[in-house]
N, C-alpha and C positions, 0 to 999 in steps of 0.2 A: 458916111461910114463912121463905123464908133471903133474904138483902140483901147484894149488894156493894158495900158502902163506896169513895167517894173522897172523900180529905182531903187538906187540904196539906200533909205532915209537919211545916213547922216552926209554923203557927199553930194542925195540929191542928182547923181548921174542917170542919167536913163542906160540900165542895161539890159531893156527886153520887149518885146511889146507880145500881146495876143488878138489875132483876129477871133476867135473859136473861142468865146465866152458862152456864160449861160445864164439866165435867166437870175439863178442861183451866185452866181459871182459879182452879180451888179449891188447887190444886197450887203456883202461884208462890206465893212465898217473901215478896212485897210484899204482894199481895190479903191486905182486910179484910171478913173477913163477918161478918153480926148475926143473932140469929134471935129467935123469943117475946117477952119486954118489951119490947125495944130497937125491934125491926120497929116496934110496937106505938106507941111514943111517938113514933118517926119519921112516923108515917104522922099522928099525935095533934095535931103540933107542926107539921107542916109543914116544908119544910125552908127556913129563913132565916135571917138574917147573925147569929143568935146563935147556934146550933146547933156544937157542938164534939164530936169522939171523942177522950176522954181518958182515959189508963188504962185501956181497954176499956169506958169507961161512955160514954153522952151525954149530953153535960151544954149546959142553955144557960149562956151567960154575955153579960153584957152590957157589957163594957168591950173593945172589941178593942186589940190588939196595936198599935206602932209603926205597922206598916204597911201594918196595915186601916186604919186611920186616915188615915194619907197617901194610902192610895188612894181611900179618899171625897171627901177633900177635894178630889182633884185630879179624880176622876171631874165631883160638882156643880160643879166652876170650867167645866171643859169642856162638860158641858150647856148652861151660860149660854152659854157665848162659843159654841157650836154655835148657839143661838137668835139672839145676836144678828149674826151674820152670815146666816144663813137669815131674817133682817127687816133689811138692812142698805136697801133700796129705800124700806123704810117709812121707817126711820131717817134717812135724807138727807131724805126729805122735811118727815117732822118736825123738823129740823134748821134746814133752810131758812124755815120756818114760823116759826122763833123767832128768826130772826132772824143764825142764822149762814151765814159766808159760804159759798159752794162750796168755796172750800179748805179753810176749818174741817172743814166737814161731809166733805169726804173725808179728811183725814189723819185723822178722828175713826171714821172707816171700816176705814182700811189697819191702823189698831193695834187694832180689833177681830181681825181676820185677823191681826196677826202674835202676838196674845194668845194664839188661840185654836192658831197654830202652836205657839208656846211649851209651850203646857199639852198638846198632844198629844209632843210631845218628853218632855217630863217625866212624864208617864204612863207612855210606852211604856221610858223608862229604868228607873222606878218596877219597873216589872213583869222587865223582863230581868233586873235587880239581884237580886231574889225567886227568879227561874230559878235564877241562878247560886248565890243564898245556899241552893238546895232543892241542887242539883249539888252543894255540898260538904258539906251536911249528911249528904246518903245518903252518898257518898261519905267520909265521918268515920266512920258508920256500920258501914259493908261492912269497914274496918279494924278498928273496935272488938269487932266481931262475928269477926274473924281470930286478933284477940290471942288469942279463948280457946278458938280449935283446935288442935288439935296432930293433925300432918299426919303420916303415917309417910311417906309419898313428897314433894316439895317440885315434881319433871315427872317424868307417865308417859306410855304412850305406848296409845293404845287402839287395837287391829287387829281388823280382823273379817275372818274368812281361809275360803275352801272351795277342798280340793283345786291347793294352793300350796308344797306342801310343799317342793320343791326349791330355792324361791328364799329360803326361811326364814331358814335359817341365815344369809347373807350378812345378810340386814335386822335380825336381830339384834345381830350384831357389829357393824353399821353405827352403830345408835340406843344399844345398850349399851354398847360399849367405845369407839366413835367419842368419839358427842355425851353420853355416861358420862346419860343419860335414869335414871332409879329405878328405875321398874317397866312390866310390860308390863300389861295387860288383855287378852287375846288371848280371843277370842271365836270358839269354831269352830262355824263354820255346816254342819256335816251336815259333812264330809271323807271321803272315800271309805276313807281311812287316817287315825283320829283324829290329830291334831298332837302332843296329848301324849306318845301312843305311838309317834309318828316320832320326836320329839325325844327320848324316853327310850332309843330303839334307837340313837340314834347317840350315847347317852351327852354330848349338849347338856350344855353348862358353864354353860348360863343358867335351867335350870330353876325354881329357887329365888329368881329376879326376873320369874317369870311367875304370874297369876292365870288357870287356864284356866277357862272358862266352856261348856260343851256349851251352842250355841245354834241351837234348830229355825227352821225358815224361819217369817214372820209374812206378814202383810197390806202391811209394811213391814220386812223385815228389818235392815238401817240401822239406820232412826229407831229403831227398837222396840229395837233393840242398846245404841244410845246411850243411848235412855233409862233402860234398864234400869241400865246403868253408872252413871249421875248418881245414879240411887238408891240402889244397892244398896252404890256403893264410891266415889261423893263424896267422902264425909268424911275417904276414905282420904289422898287426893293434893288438893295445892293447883294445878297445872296439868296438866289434859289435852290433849292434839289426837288425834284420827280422823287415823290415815296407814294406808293401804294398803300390800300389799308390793310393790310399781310405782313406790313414793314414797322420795325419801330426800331428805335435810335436810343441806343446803351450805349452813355457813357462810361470810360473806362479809366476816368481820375476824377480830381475833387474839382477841376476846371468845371463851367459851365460852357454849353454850346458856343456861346456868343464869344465869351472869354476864347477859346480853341481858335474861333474863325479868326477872331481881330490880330492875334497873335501870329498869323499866316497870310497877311492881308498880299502880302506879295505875291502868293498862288491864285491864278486865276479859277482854277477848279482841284477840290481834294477831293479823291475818293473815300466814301464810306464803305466798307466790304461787309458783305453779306456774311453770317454766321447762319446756316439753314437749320430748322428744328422742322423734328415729324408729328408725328398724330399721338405718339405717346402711347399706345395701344389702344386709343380710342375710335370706336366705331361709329358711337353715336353724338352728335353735337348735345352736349350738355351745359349748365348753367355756368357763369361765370367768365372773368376775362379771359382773352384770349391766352397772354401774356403769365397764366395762372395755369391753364389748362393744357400746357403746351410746353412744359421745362425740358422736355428733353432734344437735346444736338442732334441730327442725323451723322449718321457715319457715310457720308456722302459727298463726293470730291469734284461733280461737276461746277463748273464755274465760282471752282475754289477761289478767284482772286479779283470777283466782279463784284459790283454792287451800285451803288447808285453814287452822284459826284452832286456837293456843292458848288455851285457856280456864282461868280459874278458879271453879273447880266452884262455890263460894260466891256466885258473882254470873250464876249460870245457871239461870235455871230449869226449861228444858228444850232439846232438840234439834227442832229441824224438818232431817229428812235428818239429815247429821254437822254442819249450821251451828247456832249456840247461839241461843235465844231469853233476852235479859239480863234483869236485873234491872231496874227503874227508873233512871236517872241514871248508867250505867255506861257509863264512856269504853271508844272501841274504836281499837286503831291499825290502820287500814289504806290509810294511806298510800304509795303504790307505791313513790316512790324513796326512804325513808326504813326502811323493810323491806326492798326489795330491797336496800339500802348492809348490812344485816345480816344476812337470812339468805335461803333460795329454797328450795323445794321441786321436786327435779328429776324430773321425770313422768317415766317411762318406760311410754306409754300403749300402744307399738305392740310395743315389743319386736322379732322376727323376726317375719315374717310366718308360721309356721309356729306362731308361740308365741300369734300374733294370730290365729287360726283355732281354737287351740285352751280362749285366751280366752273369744271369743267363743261358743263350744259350752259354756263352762264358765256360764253362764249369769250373771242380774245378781243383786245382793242387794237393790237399787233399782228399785221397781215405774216410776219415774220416770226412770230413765235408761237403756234397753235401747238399746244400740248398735248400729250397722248396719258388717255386714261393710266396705263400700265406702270407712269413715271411715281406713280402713288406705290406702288411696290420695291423701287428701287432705295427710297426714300425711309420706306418702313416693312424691308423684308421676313421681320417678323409677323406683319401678319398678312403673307403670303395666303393662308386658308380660305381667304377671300378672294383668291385671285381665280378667278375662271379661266383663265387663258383668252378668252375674248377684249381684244384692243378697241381703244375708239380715239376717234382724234377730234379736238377743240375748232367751234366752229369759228368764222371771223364774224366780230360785229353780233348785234342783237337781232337782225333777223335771219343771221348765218348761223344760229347757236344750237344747230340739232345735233346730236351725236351721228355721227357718222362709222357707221363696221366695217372695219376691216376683213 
């Protein structure tokens, strides 16, 4: 039988165990499991206030730390003074019976109740203090465990692309030569024209800042993407983010990207928040960049405060969808106007409605987010004239991608 361990990293006590793990839990980077003697002695011993994992062994020991200690003491203070205001009725009476007065016997009351405030303040300070001294310990940690990597990229930039080929290049130049990002991870999801062989025909000058990946469609294409990246090329790059080629990255000071991240290196993941732009009254796809043809903002409030997060691979242990599942004790910024004073993530969700139809045919990579033709209206209800009333909803995957009537 195997055992998942919880302890408290800094006193090292065992306070928990799990039978009911998953496949999924044996994977993070914190999780402690036991198995054969260990199971064995745990189950022997029982688990009580001397039980310690140390150096991968368990050991009882009988002297606890500073502050097991302090927290006994102040736990037994507080049982009493819990009792004796839970008997404070008995107590006036017994009070009165020997002879003191009613003001005796109540002010002899009020500082039982303000003892037993006292010692719930002091406890629960006790305990926050322990949080924060666990917050900076992992956190010392997560650095220590930094010094002895060596990262060949410092930010890359992870894409997962099907049948996008056109708007590539620009997104390139954008994140490469722009915001001067490392490396790319570019993950092609089935393309009808591989990407690498589009960008090798037009003789791309960014070839050799890309890791291309041929990736088939899954149960979760996304997720299953990301995850694969976390594993496969982690160790590669110290900061990733998930941007699509719809997404581009406006700085909003004279900081550079890099400059921003290093400056926050203590956040395990910052959010970039989405700024969405519509079609601009555009029907037809016409020439030029995206990022040109596309200035105007929607006046549009769903997933006002979402957007895509850089991460440091080291303090991740996996992806759910492109969002990071962290580490234990790992700060996040995602602070609206504190990010927003920095940088945005400018959506270009609707593009022309032309290009928005062919989107939507182009199917999703997200078993979880299949779009509906209609959200093209929401977006740019000025030019509702085109709206037939007839819906359609986004297929999964590339050989799911037919339009489907409502």
């Amino acid at each position: 039988m195997k055992l998942q361990l919880f302890i408290d990293p800094i006193t090292k006590k065992i306070i928990g165990y799990n039978k009911f793990f998953t496949d999924t839990d044996l994977k993070d980077k914190d999780n402690i499991f036991i198995e054969g003697d260990m199971v064995e002695k745990l189950f022997q011993t029982g688990l009580n206030d001397k039980l310690y994992y140390i150096d991968g062994t368990i050991l009882e020991k009988d002297i606890p730390d500073d502050y097991e200690k302090n927290l006994l003491e102040l736990e037994e203070k507080r049982k009493l003074q819990i009792q004796l205001v839970q008997n404070e009725n008995q107590l006036f009476m017994d009070n009165l019976i020997q002879g003191l007065s009613i003001e005796e016997s109540t002010k002899q009351l009020k500082e039982n109740r303000e003892l037993l405030k006292e010692s719930e303040i002091k406890l629960k300070e006790l305990i926050e203090t322990h949080k924060q001294d666990i917050m900076l310990y992992e956190q010392n940690k997560f650095q220590e465990e930094e010094k002895e990597k060596t990262y060949n990229y410092y930010v890359s930039i992870l894409l997962l692309i099907r049948d996008e080929n056109e708007y590539l290049e620009e997104w390139l130049e954008h994140f490469i030569n722009v915001l001067n990002v490392d490396h790319i991870y570019l993950y092609d999801n089935e393309s009808s024209v591989p990407v690498k062989s589009f960008l090798t025909s037009i003789n791309s000058p960014y070839l050799d800042k890309i890791t291309f990946v041929d990736w088939k469609s899954t149960k979760n294409t996304q997720e299953d993407a990301c995850n694969h990246f976390l594993e496969t090329y982690g160790i590669e790059t110290k900061w990733i983010a998930p941007i699509d080629t719809d997404e581009f990255i406006q700085m909003n000071h004279t900081k550079t990207l890099k400059e921003f991240l290093m400056e926050h290196e203590q956040y395990a993941s910052i959010l970039c928040q989405w700024v969405h732009y519509n079609a601009n009254g555009q029907e037809k796809k016409t020439a030029g960049s995206v990022m040109e043809r596309f200035p105007t903002i929607a006046d549009w409030y769903d997933w006002k405060s979402s957007g895509k997060k850089f991460i440091q691979t080291n303090r991740c242990n996996r992806f759910s969808r492109y969002n990071p599942v962290l580490r234990r004790s790992c700060l996040e910024l995602d602070n609206e106007k504190n990010n927003k004073d920095s940088f945005q993530l400018n959506h270009y969700i609707t593009k022309s409605y032309e290009e928005w139809k062919k989107k939507i045919q182009r199917g999703s990579c997200d078993p979880n987010v299949l779009r509906e033709y209609k959200l093209f209206f929401e977006l740019n209800p000025d030019m509702s004239y085109l709206n037939t009333e007839k819906n359609f909803t986004q297929g999964y995957g590339p050989n799911l991608n037919m339009l489907i009537s409502h």
